[in-house]
C-alpha positions in Angstrom: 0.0 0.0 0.0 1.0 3.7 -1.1 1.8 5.4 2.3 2.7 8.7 0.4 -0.7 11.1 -0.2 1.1 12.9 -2.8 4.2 11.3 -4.8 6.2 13.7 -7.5 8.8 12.6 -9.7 11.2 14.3 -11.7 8.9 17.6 -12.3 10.8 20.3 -14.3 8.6 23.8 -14.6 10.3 26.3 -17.5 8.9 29.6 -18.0 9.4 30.4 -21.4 13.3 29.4 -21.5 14.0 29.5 -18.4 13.9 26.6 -16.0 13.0 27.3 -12.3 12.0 23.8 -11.2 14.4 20.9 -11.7 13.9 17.0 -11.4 12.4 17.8 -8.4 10.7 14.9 -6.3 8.4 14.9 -3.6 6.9 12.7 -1.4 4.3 14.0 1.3 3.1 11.1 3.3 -0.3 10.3 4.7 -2.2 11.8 7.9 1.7 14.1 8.6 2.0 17.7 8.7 4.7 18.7 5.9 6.3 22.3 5.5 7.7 23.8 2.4 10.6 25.9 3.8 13.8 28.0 1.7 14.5 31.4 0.4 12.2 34.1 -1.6 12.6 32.8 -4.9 13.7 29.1 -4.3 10.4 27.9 -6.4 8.4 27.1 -3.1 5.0 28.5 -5.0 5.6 27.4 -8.0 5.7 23.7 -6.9 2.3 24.5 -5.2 1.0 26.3 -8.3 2.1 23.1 -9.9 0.2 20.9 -7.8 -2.9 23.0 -7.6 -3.4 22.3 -11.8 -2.4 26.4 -11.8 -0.3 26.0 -14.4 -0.4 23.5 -17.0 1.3 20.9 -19.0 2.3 21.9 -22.9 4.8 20.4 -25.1 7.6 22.8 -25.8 
């Protein structure tokens, strides 16, 4: 059984030509409390964004 409630794998986020997220992977497990800490500008909203369907998939 799955113990993670959400799994990420590898997800790269580019802005026009310029990457901000790389390969990054996630795993935020069941029933835990999980904080998203770094600096302004690390990407910390822009992972959320991501996993909120804010910004979507299209093939460069």
């Amino acid at each position: 059984m799955n113990e993670h409630q959400i799994s990420v794998q590898k997800l790269n986020v580019w802005y026009d030509h310029h990457r901000v997220l790389k390969d990054v992977n996630v795993n935020i497990p069941k029933k835990q409390i999980t904080a998203i800490i770094g600096p302004s500008g690390c990407g910390k909203t822009t992972l959320f964004m991501s996993l909120n369907r804010l910004l979507e998939l299209t093939e460069a």
